[in-house]
N, C-alpha and C positions, 0 to 999 in steps of 0.2 A: 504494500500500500504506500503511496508519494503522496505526497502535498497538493499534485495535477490529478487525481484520484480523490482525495477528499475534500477539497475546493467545491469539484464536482458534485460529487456526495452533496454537499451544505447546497449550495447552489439546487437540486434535486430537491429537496428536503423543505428550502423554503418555497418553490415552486409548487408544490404537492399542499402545503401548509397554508398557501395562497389560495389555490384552487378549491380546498373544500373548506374553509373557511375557519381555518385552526390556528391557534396561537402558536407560534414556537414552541412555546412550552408544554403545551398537550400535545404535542409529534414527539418532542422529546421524551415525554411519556412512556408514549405506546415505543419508539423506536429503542429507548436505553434501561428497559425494565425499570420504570417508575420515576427515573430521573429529568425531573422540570428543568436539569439548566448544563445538561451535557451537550447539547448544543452549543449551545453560548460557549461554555467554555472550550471546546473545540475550536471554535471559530477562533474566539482569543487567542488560544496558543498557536495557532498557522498564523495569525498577524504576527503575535509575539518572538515567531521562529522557535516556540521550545515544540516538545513533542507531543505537549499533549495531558491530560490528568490519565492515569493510569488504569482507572475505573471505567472508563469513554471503550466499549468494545463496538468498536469503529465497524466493522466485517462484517459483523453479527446484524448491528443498526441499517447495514447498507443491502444485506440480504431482506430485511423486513421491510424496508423502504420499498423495494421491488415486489415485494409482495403485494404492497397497499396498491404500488400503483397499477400491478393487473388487474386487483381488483378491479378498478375503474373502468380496464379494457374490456371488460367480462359484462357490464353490467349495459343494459339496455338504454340505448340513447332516448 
């Protein structure tokens, strides 16, 4: 996983968080097992250049991401 990978991912994330009308913090939610602000702090550490809060299971959140958003593709226009 790179920085041009999870840019992405956030980017994704708030797209999806846009469109069905969710706060950052309720994706963050459903996507970091309960956590309201592993987003944010994501984002902060790619500004900040560190790695990251240890806790943030980036792979896991970006596989559930793509979940939700089949969801979407599944469901009846």
């Amino acid at each position: 996983m790179d920085e041009k990978h999870t840019r992405d991912f956030l980017k994704r994330a708030k797209a999806y968080a846009k469109r069905k009308k969710l706060s950052l913090k309720s994706l963050s939610k459903k996507l970091f097992n309960t956590n309201p602000y592993a987003l944010e702090r994501l984002e902060e550490a790619l500004n900040e250049g560190g790695g990251g809060p240890a806790h943030v299971h980036v792979l896991t959140a970006i596989e559930i991401l793509g979940e939700l958003e089949e969801e979407k593709e599944r469901e009846p226009a």
